[in-house]
N, CA, C and O atoms as CSV, one atom per row, in Angstrom:
chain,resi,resn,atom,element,x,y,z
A,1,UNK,N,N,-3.017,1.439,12.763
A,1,UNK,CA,C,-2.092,2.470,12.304
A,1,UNK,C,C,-1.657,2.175,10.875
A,1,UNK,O,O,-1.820,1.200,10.141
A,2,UNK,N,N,-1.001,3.442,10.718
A,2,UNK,CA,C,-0.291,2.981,9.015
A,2,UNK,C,C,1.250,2.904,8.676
A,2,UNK,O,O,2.136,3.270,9.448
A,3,UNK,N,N,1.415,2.471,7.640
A,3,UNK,CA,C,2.997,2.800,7.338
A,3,UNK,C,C,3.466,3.805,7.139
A,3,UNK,O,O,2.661,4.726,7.000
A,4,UNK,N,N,5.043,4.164,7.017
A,4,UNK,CA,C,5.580,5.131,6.398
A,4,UNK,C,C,6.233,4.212,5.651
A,4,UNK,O,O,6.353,3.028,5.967
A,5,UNK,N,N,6.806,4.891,4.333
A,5,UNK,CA,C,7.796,4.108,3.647
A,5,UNK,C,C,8.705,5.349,3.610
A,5,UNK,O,O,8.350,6.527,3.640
A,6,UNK,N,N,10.284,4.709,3.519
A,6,UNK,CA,C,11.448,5.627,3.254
A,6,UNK,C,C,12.109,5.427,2.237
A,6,UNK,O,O,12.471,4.251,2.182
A,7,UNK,N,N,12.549,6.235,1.113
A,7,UNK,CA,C,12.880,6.001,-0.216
A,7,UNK,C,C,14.533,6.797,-0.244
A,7,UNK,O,O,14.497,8.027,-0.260
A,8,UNK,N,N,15.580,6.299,-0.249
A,8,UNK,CA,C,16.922,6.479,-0.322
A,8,UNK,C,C,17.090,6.478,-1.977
A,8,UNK,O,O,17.326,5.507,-2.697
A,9,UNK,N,N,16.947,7.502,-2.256
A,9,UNK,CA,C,16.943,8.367,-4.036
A,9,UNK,C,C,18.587,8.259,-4.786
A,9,UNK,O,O,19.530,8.936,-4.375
A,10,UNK,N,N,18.656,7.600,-5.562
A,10,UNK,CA,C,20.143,7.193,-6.545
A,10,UNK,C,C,19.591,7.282,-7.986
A,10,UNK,O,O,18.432,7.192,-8.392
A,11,UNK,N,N,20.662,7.467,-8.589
A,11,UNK,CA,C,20.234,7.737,-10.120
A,11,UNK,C,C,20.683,6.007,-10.658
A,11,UNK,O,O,20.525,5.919,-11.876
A,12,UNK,N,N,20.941,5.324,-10.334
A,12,UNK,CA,C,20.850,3.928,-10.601
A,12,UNK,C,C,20.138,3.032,-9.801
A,12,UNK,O,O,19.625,2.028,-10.296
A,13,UNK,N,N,20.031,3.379,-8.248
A,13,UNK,CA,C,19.646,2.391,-7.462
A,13,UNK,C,C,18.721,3.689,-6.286
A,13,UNK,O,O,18.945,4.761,-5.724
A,14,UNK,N,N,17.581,2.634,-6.459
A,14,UNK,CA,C,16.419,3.343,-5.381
A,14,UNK,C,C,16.155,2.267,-3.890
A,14,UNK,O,O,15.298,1.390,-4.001
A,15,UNK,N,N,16.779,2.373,-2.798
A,15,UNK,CA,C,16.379,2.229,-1.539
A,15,UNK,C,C,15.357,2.390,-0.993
A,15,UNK,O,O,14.952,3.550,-0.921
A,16,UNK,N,N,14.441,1.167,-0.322
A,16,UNK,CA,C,13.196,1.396,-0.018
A,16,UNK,C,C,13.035,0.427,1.389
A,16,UNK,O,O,13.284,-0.764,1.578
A,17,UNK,N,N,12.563,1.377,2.182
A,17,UNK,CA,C,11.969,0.616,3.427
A,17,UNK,C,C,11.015,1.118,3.903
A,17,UNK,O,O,10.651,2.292,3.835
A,18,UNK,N,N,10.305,-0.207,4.687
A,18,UNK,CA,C,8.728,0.662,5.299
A,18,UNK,C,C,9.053,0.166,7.017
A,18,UNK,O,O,9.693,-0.725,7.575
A,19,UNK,N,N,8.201,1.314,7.417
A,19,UNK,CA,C,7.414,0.726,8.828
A,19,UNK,C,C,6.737,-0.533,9.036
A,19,UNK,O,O,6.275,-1.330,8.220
A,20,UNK,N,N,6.772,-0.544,10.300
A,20,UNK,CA,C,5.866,-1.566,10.780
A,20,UNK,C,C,4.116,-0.689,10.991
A,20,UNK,O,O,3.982,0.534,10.946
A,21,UNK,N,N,3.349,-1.354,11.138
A,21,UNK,CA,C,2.086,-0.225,10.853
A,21,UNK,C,C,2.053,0.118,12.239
A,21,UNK,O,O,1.134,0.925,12.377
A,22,UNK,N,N,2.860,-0.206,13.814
A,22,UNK,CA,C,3.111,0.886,14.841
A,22,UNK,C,C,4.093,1.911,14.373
A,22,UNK,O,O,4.240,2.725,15.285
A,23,UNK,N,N,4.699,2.160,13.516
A,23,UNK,CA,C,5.554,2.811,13.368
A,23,UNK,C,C,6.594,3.183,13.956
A,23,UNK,O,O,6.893,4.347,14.223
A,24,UNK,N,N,7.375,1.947,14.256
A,24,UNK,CA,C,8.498,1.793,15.651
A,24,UNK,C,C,9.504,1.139,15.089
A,24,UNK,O,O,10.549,1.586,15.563
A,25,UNK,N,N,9.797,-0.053,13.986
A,25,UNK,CA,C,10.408,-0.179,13.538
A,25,UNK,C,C,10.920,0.014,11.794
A,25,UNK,O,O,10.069,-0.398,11.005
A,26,UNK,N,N,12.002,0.501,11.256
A,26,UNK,CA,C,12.281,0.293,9.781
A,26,UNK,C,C,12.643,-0.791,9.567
A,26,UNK,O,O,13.205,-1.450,10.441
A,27,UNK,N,N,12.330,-1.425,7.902
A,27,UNK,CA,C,12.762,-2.810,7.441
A,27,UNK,C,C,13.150,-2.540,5.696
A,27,UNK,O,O,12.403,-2.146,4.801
A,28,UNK,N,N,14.213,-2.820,5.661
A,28,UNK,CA,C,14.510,-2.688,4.197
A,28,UNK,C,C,13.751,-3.178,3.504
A,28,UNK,O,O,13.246,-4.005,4.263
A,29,UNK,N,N,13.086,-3.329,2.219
A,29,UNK,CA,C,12.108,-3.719,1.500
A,29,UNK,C,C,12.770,-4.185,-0.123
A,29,UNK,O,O,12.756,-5.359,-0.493
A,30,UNK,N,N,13.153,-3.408,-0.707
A,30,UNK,CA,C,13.640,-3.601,-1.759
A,30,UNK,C,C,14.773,-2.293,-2.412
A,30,UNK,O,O,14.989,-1.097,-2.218
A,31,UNK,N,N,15.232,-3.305,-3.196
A,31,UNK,CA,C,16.059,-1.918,-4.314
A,31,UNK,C,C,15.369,-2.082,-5.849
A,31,UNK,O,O,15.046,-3.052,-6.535
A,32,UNK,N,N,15.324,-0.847,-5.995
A,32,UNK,CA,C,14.397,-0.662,-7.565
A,32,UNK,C,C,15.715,-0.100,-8.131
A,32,UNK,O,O,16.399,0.711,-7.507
A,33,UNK,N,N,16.055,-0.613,-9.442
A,33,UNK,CA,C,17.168,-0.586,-10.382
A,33,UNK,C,C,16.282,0.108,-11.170
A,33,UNK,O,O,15.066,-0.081,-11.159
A,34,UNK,N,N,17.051,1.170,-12.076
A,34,UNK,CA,C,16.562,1.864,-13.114
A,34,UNK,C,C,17.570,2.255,-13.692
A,34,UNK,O,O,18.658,1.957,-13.198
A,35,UNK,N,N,17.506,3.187,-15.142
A,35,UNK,CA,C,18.758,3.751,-15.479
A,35,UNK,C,C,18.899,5.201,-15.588
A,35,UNK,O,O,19.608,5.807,-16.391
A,36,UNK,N,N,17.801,5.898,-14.281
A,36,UNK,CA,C,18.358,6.953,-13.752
A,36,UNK,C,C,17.857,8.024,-14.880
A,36,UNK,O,O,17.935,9.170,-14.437
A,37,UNK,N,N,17.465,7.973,-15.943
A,37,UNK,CA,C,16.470,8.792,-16.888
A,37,UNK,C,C,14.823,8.183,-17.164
A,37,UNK,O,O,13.928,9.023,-17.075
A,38,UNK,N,N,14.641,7.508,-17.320
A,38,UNK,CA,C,13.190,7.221,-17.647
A,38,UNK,C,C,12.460,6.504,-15.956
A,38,UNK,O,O,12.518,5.368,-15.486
A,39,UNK,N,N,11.830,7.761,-15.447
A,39,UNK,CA,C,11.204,7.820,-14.328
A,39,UNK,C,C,10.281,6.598,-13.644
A,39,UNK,O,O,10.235,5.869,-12.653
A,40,UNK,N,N,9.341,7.009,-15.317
A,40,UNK,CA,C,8.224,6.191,-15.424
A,40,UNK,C,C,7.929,4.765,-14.307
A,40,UNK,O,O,6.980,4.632,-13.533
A,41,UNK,N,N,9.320,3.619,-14.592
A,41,UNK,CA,C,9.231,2.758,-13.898
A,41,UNK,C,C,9.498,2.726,-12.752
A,41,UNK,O,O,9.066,1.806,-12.058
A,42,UNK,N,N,10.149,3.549,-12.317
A,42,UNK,CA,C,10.382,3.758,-10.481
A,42,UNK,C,C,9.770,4.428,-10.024
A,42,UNK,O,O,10.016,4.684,-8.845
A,43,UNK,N,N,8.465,5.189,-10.783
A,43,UNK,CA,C,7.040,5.991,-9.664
A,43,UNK,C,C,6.103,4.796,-9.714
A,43,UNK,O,O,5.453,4.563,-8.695
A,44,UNK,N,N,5.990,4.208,-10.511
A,44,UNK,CA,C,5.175,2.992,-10.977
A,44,UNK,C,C,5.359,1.885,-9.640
A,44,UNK,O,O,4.541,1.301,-8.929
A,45,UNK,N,N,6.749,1.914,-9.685
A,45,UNK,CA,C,6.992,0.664,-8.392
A,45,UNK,C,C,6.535,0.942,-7.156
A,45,UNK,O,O,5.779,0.227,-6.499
A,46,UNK,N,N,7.150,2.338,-6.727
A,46,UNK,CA,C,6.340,2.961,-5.834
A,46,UNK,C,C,5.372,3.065,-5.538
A,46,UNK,O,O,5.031,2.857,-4.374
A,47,UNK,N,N,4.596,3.408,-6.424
A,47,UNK,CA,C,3.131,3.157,-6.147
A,47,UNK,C,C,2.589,1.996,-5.968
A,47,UNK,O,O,1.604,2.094,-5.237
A,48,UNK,N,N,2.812,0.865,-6.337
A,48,UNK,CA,C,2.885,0.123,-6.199
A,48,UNK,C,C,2.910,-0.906,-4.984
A,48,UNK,O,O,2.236,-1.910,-4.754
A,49,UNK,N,N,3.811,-0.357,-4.379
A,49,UNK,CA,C,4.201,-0.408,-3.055
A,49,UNK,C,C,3.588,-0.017,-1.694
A,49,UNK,O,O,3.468,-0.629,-0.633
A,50,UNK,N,N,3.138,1.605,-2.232
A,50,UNK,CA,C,2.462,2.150,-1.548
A,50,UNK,C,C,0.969,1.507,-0.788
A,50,UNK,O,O,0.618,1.445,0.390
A,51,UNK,N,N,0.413,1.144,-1.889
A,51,UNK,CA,C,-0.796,0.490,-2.578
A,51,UNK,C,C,-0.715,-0.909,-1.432
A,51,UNK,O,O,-1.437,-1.072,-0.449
A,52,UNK,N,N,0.364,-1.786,-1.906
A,52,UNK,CA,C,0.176,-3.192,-1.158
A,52,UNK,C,C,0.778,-2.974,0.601
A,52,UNK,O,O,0.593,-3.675,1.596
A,53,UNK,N,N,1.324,-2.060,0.461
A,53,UNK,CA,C,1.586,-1.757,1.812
A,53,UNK,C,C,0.943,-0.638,2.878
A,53,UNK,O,O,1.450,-0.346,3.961
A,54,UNK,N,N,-0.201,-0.121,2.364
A,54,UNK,CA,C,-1.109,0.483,2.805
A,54,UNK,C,C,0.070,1.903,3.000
A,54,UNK,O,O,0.360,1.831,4.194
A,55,UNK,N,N,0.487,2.548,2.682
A,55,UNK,CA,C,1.607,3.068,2.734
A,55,UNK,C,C,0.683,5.065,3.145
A,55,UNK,O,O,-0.188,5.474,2.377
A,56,UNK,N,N,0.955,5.579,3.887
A,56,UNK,CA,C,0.449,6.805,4.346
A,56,UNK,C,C,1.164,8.063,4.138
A,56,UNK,O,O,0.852,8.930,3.322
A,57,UNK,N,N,2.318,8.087,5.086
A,57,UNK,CA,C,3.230,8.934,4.816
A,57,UNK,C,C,4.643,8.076,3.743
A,57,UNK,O,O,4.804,6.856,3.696
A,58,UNK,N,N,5.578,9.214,2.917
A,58,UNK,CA,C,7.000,8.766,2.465
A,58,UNK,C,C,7.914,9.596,2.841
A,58,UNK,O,O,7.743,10.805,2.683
A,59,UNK,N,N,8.929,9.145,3.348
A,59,UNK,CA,C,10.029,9.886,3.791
A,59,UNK,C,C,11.029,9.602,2.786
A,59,UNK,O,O,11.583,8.511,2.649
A,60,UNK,N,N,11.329,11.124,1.764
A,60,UNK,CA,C,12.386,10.605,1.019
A,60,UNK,C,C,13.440,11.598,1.087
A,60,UNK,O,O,13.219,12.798,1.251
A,61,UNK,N,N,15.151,10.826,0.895
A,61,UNK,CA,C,16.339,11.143,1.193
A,61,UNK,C,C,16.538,12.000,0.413
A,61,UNK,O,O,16.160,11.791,-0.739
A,62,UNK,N,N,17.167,13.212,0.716
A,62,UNK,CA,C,17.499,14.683,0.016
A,62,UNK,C,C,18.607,14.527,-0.078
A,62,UNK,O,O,18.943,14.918,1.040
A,63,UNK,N,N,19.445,14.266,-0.527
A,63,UNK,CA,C,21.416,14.517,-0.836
A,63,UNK,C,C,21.494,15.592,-1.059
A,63,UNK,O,O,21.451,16.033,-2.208
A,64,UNK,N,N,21.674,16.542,0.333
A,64,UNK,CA,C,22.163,17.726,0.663
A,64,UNK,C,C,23.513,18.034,0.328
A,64,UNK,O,O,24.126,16.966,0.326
A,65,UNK,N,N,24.375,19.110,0.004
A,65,UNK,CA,C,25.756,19.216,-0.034
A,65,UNK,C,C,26.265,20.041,1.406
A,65,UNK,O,O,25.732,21.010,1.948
A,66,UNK,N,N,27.231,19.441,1.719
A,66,UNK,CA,C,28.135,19.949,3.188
A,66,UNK,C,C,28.181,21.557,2.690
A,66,UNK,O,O,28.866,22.115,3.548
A,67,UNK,N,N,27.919,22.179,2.067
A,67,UNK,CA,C,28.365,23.369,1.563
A,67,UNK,C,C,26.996,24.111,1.547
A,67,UNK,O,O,26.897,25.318,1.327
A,68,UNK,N,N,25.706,23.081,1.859
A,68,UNK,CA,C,24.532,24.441,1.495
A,68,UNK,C,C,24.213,24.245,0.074
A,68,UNK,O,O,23.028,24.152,-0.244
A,69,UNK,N,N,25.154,24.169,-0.835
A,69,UNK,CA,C,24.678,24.403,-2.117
A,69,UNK,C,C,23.874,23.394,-2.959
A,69,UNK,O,O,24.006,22.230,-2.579
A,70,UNK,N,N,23.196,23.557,-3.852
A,70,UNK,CA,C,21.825,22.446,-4.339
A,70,UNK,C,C,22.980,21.822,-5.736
A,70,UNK,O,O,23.604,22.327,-6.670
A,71,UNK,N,N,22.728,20.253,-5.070
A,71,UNK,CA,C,23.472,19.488,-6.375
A,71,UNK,C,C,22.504,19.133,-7.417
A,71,UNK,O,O,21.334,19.444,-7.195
A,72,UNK,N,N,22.759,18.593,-8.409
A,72,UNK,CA,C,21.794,18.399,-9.344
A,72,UNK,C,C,20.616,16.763,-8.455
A,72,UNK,O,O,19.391,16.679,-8.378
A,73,UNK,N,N,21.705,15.768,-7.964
A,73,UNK,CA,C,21.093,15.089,-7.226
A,73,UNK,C,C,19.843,15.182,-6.962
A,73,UNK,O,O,18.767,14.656,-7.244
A,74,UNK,N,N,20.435,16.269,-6.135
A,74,UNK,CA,C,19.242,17.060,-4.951
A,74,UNK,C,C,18.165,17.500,-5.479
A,74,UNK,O,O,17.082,17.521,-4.895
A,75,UNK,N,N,18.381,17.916,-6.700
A,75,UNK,CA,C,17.332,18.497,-7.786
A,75,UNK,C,C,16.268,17.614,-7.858
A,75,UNK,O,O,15.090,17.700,-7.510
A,76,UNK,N,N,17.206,16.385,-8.601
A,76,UNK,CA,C,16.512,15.564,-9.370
A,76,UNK,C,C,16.038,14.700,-8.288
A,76,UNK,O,O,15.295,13.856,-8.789
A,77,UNK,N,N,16.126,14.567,-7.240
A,77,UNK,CA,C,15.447,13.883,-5.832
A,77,UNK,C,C,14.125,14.858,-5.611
A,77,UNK,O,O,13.097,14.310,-5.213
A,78,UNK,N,N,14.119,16.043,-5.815
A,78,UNK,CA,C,12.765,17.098,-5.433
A,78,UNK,C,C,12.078,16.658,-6.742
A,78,UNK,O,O,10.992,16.093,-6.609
A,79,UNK,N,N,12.516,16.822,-7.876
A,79,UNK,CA,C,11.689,16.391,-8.667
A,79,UNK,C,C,10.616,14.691,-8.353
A,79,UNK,O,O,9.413,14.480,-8.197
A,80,UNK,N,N,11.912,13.764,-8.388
A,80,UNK,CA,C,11.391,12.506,-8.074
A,80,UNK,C,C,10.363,12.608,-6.607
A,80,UNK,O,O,9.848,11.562,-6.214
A,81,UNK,N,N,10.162,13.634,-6.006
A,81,UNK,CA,C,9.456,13.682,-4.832
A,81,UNK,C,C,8.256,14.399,-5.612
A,81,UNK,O,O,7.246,13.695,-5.619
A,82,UNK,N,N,8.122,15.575,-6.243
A,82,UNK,CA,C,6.922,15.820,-7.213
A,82,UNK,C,C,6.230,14.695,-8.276
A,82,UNK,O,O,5.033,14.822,-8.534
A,83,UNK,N,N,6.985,13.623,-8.869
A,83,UNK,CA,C,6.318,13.083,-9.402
A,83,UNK,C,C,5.544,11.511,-8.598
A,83,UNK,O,O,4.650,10.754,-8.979
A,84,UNK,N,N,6.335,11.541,-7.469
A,84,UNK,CA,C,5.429,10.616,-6.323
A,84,UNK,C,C,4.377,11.013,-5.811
A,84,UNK,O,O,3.468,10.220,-5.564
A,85,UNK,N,N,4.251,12.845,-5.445
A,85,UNK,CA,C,3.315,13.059,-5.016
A,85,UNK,C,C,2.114,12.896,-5.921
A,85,UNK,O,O,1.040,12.571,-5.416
A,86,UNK,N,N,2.244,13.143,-7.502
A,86,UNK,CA,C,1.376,13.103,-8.395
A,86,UNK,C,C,0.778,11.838,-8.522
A,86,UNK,O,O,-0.391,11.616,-8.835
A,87,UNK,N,N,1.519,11.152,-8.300
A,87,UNK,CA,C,0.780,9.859,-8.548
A,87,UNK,C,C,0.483,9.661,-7.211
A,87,UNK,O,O,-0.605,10.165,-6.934
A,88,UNK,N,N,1.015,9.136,-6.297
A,88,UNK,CA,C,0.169,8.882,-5.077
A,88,UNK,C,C,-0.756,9.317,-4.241
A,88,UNK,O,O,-1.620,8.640,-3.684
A,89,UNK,N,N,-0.518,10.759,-4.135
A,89,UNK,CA,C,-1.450,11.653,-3.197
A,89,UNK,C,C,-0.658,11.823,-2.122
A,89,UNK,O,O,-1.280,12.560,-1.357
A,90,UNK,N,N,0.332,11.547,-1.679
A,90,UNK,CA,C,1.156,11.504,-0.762
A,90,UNK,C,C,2.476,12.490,-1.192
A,90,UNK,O,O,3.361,12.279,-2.021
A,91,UNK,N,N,2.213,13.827,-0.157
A,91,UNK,CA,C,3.710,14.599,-0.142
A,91,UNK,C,C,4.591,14.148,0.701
A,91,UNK,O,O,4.489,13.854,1.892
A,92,UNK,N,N,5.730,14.110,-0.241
A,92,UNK,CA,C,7.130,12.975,0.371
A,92,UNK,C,C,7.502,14.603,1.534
A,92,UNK,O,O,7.444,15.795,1.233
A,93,UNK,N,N,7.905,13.857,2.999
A,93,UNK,CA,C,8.289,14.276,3.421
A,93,UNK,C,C,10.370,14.448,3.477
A,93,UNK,O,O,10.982,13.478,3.925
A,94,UNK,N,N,11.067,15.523,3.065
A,94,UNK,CA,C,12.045,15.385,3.044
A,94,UNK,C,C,13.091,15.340,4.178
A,94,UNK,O,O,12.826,16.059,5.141
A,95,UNK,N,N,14.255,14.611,4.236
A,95,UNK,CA,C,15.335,14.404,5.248
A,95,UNK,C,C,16.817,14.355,5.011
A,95,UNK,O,O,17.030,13.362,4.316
A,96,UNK,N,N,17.383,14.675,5.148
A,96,UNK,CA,C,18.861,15.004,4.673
A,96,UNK,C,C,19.401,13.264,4.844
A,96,UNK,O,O,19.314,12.524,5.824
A,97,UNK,N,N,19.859,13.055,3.741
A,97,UNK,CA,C,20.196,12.026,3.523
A,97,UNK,C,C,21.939,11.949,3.261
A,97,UNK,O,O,22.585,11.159,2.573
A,98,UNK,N,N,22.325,12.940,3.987
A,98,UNK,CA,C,23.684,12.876,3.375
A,98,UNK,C,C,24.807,11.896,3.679
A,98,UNK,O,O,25.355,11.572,2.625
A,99,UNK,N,N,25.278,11.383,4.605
A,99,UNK,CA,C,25.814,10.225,5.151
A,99,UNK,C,C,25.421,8.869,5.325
A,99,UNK,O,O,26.038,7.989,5.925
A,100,UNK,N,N,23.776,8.753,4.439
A,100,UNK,CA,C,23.341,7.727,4.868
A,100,UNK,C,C,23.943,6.225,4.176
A,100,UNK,O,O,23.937,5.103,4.682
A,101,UNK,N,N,24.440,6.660,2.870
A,101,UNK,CA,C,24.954,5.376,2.372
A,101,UNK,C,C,26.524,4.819,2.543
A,101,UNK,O,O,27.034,3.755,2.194
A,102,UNK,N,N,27.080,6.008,3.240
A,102,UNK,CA,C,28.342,5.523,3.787
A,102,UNK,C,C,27.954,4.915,5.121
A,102,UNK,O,O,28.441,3.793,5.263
A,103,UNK,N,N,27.093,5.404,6.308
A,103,UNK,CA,C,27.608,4.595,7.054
A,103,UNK,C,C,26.678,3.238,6.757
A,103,UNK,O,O,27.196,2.238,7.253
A,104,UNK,N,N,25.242,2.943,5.960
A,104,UNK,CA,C,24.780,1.839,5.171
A,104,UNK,C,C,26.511,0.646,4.938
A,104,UNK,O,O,26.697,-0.391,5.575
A,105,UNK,N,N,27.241,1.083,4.155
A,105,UNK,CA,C,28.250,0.784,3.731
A,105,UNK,C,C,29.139,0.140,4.833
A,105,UNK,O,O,29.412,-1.060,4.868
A,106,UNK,N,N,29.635,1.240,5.891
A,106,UNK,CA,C,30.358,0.774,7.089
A,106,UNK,C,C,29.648,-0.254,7.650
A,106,UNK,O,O,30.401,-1.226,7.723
A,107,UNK,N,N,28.666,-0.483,8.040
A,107,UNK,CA,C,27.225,-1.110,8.790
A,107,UNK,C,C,27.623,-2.784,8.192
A,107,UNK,O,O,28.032,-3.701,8.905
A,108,UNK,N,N,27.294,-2.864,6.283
A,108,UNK,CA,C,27.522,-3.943,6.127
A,108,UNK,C,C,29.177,-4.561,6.212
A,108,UNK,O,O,29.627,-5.701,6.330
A,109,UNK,N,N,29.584,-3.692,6.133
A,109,UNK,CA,C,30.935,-4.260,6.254
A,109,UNK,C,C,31.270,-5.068,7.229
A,109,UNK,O,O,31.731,-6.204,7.116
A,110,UNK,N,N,31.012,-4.415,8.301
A,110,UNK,CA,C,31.113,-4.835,9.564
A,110,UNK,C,C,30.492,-6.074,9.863
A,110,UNK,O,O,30.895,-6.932,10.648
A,111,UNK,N,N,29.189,-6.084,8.966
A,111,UNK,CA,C,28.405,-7.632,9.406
A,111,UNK,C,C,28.810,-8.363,8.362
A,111,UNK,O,O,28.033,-9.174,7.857
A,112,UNK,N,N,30.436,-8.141,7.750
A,112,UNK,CA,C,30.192,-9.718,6.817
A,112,UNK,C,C,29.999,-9.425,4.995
A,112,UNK,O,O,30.795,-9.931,4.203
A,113,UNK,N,N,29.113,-8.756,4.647
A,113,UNK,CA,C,28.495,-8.300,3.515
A,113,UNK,C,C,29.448,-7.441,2.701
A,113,UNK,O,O,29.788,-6.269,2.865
A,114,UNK,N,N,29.728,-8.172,1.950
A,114,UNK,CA,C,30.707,-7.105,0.891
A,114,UNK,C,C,30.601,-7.269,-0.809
A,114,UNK,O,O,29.796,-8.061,-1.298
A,115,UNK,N,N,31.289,-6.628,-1.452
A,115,UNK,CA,C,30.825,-6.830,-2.889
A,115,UNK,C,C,29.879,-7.040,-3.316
A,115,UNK,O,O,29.046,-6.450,-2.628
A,116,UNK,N,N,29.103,-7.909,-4.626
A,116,UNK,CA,C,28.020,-7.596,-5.030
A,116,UNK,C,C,26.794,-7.310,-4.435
A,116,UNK,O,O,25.929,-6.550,-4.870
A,117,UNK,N,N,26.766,-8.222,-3.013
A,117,UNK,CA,C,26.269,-8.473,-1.989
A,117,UNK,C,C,25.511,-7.253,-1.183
A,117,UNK,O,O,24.395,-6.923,-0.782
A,118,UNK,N,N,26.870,-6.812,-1.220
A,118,UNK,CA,C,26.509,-5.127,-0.847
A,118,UNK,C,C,26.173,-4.160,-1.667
A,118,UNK,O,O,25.773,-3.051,-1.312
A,119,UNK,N,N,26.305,-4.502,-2.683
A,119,UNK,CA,C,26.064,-2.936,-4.149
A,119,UNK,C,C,24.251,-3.260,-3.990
A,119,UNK,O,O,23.468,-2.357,-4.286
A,120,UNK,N,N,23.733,-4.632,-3.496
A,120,UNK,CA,C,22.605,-5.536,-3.917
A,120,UNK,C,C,21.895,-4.409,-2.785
A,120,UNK,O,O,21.184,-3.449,-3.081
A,121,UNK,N,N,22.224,-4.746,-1.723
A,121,UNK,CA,C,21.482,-4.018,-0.421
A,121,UNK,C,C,21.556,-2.787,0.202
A,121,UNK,O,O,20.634,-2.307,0.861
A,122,UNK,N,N,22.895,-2.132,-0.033
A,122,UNK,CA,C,23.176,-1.087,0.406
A,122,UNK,C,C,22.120,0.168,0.312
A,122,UNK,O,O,22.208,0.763,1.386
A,123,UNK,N,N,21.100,0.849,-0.587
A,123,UNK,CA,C,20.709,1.795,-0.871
A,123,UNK,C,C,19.442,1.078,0.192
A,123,UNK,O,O,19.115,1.981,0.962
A,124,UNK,N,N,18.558,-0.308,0.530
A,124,UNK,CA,C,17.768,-0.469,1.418
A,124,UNK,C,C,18.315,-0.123,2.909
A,124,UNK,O,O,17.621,0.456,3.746
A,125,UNK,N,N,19.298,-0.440,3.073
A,125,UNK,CA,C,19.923,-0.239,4.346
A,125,UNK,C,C,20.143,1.421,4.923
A,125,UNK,O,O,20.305,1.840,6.069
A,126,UNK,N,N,20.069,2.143,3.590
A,126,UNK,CA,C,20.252,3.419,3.562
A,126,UNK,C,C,18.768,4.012,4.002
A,126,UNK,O,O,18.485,4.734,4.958
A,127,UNK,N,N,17.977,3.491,3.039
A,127,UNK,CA,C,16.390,3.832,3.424
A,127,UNK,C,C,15.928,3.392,4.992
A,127,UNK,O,O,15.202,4.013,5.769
A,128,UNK,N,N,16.556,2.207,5.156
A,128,UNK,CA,C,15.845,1.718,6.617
A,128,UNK,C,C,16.489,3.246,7.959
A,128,UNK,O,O,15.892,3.820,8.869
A,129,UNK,N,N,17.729,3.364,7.485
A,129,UNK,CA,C,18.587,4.743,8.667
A,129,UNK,C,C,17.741,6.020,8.066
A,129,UNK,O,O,17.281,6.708,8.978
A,130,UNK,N,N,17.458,6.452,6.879
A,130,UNK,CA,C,16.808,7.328,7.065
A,130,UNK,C,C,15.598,7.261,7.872
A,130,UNK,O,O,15.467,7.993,8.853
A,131,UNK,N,N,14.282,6.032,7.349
A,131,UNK,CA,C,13.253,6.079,8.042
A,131,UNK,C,C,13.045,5.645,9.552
A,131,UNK,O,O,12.047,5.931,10.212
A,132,UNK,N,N,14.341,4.772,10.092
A,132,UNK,CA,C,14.317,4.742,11.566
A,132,UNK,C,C,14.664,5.866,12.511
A,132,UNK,O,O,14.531,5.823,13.734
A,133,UNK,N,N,15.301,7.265,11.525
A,133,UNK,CA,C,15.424,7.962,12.264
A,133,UNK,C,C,14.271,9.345,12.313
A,133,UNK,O,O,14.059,10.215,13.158
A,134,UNK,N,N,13.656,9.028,10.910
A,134,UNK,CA,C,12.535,9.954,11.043
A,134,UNK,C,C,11.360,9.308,12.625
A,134,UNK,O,O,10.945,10.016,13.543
A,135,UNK,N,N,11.117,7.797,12.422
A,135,UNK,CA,C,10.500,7.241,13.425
A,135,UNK,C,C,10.760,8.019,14.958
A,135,UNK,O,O,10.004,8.734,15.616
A,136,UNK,N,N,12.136,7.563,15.212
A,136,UNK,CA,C,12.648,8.112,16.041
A,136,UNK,C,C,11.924,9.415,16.741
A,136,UNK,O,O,11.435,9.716,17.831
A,137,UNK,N,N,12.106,9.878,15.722
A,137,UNK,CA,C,11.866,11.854,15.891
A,137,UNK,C,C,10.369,11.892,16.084
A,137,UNK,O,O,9.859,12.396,17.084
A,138,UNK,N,N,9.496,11.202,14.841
A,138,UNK,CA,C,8.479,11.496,15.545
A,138,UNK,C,C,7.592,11.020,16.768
A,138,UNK,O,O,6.515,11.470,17.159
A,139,UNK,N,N,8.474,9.822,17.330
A,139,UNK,CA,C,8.119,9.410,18.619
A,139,UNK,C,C,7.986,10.358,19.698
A,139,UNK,O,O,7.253,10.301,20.685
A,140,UNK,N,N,9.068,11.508,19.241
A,140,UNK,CA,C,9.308,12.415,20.580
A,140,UNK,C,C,8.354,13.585,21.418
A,140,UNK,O,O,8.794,14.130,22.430
């Protein structure tokens, strides 16, 4: 079987976790730091990634607004999902990502993890709840 990877989309900090190649469990992988304008290096990593992790499908986080309405976020997350597909060959599958880095947040709190500690991991922890729950779903 193959991976999925799940990509939790920030304009400073990119969240990344993959499958196991049954596709049953998520595992945080890394955070890719950027400064949220020059793309270049965070499709690059990705691919990257993709590549050493035999990577098939991507599930990436949409920051939906409670209101329906399209934030720029959200924009710039569809975009960052067009320029993955270009380079990889792989159309990012999208998932509402809207609560995922608060309860990421609650999650570490709870185990201990706070401050830098947490600014460090939080957006992987975010990626692992999105892609364990896409797993989830498509188990069904």
């Amino acid at each position: 079987m193959s991976r999925v990877m799940a990509i939790d989309f920030g304009m400073r900090r990119i969240g990344v976790a993959v499958s196991d190649p049954l596709r049953i469990m998520a595992q945080g992988l890394e955070t890719i730091n950027w400064n949220g304008v020059d793309s270049d290096f965070a499709i690059e990593r990705v691919y990257q990634i993709v590549k050493e992790k035999e990577i098939t499908e991507i599930v990436l986080g949409r920051p939906s607004r409670t209101d329906g309405t399209v934030s720029e976020s959200e924009e710039k997350a569809v975009l960052f999902g067009q320029m993955i597909e270009k380079k990889t060959g792989i159309r990012p599958v999208f998932r509402d990502e809207r609560f995922t880095t608060v309860i990421a947040s609650q999650f570490l709190r709870q185990t201990g993890v706070s401050g830098k500690n947490k600014k460090k991991v939080v957006d992987q922890v975010a990626a692992e709840i999105i892609l364990q729950e896409y797993l989830d779903i498509s188990r069904k």
